[in-house]
PDB file with one MODEL, atoms N, CA, C and O in Angstrom:
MODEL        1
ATOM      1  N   UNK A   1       0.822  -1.207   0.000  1.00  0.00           N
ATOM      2  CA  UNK A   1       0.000   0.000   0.000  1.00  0.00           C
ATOM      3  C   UNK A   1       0.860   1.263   0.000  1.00  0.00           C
ATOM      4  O   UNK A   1       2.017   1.346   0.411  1.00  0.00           O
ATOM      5  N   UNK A   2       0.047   2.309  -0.570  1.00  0.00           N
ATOM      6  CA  UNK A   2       1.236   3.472  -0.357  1.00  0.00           C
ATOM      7  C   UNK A   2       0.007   5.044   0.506  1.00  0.00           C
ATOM      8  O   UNK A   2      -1.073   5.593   0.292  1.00  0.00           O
ATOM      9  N   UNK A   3       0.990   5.093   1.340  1.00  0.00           N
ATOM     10  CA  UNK A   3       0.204   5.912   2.690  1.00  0.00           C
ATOM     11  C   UNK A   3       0.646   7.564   2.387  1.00  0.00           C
ATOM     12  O   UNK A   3       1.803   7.692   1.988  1.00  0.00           O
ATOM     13  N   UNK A   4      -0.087   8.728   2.524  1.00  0.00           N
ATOM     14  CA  UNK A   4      -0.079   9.940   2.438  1.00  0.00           C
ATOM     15  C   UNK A   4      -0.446  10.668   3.351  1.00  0.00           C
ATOM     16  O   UNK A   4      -1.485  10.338   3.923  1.00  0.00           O
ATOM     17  N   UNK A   5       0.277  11.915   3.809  1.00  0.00           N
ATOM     18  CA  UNK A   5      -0.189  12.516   4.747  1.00  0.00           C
ATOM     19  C   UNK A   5      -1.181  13.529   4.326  1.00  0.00           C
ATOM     20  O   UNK A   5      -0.729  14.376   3.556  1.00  0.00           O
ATOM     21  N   UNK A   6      -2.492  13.646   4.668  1.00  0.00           N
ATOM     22  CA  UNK A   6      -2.954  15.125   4.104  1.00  0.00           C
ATOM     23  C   UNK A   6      -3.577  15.654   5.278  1.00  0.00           C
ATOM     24  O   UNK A   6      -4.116  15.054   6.208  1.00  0.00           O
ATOM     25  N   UNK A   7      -3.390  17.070   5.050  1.00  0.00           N
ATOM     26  CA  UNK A   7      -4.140  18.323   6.067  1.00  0.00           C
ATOM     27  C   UNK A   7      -4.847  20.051   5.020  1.00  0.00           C
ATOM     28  O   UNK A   7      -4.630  20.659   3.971  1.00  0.00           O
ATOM     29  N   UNK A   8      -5.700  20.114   6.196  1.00  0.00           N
ATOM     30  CA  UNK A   8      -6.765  21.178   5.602  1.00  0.00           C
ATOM     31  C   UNK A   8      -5.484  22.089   5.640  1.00  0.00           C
ATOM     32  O   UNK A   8      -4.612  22.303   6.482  1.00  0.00           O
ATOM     33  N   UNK A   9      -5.746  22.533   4.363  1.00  0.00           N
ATOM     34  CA  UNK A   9      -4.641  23.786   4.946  1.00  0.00           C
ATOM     35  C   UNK A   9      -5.607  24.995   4.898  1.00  0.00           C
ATOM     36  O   UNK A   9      -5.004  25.958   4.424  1.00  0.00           O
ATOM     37  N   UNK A  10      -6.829  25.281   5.202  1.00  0.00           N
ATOM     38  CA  UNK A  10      -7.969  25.989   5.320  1.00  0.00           C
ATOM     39  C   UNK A  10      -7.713  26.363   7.037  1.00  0.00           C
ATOM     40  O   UNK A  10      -7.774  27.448   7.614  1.00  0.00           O
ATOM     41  N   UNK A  11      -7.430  25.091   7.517  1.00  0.00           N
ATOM     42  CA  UNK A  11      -7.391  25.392   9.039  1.00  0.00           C
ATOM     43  C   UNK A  11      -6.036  23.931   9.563  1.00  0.00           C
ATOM     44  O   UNK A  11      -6.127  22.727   9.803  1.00  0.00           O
ATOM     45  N   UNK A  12      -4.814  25.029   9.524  1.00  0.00           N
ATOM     46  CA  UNK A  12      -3.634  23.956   9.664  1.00  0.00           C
ATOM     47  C   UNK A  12      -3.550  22.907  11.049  1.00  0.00           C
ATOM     48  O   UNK A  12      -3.106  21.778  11.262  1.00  0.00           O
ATOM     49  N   UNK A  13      -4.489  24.348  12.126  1.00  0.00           N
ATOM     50  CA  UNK A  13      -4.280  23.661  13.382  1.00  0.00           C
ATOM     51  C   UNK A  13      -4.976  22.048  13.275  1.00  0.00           C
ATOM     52  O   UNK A  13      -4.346  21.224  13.937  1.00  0.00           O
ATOM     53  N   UNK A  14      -6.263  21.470  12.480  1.00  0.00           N
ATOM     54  CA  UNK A  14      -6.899  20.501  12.614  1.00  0.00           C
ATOM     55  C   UNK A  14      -5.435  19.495  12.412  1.00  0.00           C
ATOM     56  O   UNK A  14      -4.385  19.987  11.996  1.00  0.00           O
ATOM     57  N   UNK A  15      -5.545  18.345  12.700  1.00  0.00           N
ATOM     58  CA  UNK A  15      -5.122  17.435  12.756  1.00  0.00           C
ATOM     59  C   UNK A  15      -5.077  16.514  11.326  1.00  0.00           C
ATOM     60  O   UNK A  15      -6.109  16.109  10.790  1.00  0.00           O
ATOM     61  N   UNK A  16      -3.574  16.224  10.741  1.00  0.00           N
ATOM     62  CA  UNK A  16      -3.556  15.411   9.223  1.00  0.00           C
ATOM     63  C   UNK A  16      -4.312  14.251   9.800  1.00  0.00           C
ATOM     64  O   UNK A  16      -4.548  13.906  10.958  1.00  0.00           O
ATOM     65  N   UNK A  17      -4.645  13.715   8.512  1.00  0.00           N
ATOM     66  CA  UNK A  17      -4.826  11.875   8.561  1.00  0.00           C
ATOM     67  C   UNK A  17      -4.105  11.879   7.903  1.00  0.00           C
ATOM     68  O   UNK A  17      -3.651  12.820   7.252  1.00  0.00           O
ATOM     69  N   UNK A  18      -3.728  10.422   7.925  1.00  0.00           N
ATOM     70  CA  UNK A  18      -2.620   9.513   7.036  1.00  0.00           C
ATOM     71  C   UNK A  18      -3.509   8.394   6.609  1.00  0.00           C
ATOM     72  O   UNK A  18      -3.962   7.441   7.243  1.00  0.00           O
ATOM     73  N   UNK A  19      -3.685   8.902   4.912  1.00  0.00           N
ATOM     74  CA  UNK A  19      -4.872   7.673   4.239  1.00  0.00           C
ATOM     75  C   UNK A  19      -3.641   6.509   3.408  1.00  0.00           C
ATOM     76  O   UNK A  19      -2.660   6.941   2.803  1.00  0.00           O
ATOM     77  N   UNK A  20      -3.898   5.313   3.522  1.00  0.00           N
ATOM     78  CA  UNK A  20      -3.596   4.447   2.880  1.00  0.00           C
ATOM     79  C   UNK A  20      -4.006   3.748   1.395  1.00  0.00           C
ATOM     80  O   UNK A  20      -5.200   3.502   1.568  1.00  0.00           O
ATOM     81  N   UNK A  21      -3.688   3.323   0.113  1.00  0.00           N
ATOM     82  CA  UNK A  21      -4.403   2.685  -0.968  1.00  0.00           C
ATOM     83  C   UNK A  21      -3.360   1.885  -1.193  1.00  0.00           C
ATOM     84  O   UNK A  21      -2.225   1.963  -0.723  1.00  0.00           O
ATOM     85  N   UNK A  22      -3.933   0.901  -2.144  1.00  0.00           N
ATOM     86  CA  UNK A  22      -3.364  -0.407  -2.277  1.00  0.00           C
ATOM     87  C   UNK A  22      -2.696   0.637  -3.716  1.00  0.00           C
ATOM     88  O   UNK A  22      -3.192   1.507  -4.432  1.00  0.00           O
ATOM     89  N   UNK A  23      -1.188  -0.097  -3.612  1.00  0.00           N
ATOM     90  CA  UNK A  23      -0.576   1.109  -4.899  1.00  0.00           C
ATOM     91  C   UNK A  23      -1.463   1.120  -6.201  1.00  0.00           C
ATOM     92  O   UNK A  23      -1.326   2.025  -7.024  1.00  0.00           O
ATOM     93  N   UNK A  24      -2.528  -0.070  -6.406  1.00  0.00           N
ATOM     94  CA  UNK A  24      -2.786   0.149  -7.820  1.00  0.00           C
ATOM     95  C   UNK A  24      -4.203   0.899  -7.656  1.00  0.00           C
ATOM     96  O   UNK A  24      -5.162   0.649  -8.386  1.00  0.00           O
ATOM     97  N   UNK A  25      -4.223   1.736  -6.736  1.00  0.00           N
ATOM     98  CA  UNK A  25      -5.374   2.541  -6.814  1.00  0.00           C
ATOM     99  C   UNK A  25      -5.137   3.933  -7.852  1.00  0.00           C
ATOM    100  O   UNK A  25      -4.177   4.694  -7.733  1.00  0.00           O
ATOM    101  N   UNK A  26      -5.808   4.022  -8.486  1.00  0.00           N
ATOM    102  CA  UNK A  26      -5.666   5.434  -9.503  1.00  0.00           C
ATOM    103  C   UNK A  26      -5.630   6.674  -8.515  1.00  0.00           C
ATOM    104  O   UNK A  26      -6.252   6.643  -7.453  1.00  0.00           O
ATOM    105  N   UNK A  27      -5.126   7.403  -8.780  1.00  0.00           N
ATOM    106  CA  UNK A  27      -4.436   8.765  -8.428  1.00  0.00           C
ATOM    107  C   UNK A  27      -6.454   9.705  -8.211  1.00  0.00           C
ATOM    108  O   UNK A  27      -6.943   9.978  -7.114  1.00  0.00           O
ATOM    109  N   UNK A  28      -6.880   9.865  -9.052  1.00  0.00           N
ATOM    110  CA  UNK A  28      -8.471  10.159  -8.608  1.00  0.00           C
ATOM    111  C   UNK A  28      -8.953   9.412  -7.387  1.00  0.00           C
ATOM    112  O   UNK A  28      -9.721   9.796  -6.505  1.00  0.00           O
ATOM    113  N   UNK A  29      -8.429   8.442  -7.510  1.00  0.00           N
ATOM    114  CA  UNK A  29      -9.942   7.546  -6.070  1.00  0.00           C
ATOM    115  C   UNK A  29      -9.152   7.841  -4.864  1.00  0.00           C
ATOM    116  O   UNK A  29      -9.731   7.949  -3.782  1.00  0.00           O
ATOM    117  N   UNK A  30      -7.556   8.016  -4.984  1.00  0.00           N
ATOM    118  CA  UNK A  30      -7.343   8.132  -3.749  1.00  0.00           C
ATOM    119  C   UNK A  30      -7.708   9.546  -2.986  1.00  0.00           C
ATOM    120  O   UNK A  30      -7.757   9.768  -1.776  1.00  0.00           O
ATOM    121  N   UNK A  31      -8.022  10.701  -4.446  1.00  0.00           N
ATOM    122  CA  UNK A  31      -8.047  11.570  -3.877  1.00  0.00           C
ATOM    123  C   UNK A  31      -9.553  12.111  -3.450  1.00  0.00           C
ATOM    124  O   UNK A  31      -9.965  13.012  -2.720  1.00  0.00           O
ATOM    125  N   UNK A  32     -10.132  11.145  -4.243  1.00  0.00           N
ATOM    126  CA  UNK A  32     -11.911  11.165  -3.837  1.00  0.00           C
ATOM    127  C   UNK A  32     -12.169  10.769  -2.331  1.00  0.00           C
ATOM    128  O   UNK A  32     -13.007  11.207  -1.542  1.00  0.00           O
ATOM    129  N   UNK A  33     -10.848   9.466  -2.120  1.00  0.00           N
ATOM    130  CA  UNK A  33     -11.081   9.147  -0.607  1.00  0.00           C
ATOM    131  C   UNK A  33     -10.994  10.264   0.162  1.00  0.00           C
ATOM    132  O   UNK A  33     -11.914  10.638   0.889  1.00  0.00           O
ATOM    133  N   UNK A  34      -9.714  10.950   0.027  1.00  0.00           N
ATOM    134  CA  UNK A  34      -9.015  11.774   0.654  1.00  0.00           C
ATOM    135  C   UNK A  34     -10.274  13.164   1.045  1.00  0.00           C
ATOM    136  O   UNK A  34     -10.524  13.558   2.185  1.00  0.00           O
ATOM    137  N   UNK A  35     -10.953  13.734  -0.340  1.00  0.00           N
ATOM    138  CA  UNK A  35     -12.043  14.504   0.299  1.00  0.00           C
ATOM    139  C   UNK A  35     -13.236  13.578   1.011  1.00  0.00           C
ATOM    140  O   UNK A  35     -13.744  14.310   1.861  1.00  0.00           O
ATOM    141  N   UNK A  36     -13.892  12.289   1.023  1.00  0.00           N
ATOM    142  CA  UNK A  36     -14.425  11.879   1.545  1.00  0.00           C
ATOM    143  C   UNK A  36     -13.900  12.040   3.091  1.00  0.00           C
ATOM    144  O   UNK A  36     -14.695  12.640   3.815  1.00  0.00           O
ATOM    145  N   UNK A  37     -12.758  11.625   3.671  1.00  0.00           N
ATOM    146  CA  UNK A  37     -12.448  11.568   5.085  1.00  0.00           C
ATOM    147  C   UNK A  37     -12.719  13.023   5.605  1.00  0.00           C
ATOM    148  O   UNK A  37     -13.499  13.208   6.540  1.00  0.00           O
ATOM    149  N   UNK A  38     -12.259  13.745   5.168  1.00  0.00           N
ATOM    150  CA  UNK A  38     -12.729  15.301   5.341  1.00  0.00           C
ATOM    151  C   UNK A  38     -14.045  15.680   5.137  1.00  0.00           C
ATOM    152  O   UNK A  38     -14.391  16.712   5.711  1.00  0.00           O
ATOM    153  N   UNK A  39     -14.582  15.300   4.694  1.00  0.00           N
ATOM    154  CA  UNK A  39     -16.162  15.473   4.363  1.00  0.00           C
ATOM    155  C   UNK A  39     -16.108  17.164   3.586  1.00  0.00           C
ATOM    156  O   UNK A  39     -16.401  18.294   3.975  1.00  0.00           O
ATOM    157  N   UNK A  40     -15.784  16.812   2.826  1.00  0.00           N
ATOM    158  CA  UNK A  40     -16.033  18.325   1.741  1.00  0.00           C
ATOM    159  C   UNK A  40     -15.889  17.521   0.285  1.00  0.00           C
ATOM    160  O   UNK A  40     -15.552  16.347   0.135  1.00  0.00           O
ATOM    161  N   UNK A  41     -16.277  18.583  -0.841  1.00  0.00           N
ATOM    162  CA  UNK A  41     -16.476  18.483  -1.855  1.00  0.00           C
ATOM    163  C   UNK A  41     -15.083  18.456  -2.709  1.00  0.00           C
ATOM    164  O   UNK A  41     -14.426  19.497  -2.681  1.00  0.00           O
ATOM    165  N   UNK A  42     -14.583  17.373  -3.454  1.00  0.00           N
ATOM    166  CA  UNK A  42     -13.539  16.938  -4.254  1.00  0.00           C
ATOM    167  C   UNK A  42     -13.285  18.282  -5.163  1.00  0.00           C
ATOM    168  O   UNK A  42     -12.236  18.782  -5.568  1.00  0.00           O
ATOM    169  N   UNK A  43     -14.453  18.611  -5.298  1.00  0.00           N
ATOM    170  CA  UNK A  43     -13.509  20.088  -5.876  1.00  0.00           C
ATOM    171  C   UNK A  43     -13.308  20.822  -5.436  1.00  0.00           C
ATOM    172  O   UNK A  43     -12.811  21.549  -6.296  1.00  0.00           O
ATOM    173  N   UNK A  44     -13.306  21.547  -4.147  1.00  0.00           N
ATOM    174  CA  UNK A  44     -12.405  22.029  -3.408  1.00  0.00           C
ATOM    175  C   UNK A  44     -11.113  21.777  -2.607  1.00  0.00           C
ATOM    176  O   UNK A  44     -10.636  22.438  -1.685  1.00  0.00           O
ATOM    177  N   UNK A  45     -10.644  20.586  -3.230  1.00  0.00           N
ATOM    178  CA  UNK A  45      -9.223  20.004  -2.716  1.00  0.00           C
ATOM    179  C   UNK A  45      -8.280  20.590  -3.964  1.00  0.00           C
ATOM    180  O   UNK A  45      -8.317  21.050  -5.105  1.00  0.00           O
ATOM    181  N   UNK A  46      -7.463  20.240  -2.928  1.00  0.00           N
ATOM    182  CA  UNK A  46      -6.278  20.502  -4.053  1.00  0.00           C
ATOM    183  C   UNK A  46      -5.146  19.815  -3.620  1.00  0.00           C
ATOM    184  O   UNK A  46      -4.915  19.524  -2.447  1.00  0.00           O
ATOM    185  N   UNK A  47      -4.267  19.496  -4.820  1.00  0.00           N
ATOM    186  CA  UNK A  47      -3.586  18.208  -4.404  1.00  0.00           C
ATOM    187  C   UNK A  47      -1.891  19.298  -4.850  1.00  0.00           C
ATOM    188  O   UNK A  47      -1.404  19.540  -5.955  1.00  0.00           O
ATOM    189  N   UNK A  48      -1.386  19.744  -3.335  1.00  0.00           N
ATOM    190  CA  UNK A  48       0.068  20.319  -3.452  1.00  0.00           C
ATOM    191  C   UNK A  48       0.933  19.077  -3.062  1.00  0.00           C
ATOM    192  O   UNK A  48       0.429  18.258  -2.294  1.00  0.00           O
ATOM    193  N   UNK A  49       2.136  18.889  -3.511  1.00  0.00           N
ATOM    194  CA  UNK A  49       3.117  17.876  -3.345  1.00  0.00           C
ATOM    195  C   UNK A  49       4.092  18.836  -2.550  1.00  0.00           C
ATOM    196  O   UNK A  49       4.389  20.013  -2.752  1.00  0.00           O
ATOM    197  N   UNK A  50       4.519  17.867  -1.506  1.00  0.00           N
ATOM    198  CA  UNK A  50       5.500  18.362  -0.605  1.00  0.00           C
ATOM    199  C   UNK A  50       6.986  17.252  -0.686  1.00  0.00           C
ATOM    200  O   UNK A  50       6.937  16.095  -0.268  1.00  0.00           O
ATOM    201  N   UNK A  51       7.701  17.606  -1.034  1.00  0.00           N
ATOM    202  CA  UNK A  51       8.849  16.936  -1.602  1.00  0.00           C
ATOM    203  C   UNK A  51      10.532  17.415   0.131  1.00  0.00           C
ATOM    204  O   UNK A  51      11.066  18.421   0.598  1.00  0.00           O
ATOM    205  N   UNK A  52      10.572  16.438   0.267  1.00  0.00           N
ATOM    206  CA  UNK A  52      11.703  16.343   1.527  1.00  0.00           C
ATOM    207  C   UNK A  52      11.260  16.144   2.569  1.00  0.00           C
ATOM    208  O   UNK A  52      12.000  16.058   3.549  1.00  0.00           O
TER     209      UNK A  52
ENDMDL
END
């Protein structure tokens, strides 16, 4: 599986989750999960990469 950290950056203080997908999950579903756990609308995410 490959695990990601994400946080609201709307409100930094809330607390990340760390969502998991089996690697052959497509790059969309993980991120459909990702607004599902948050409970907001997939188009208001946005997917920044943090590299180091």
């Amino acid at each position: 599986p490959i695990s990601f950290k994400t946080t609201m950056t709307s409100d930094p203080r809330l607390p990340y989750k760390i969502l998991s997908v089996p690697e052959s999950t497509p790059f969309p579903t993980a991120f459909m999960s990702a607004a599902e756990k948050f409970k907001v609308p997939a188009a208001a995410m946005h997917f920044l990469p943090m590299v180091g």
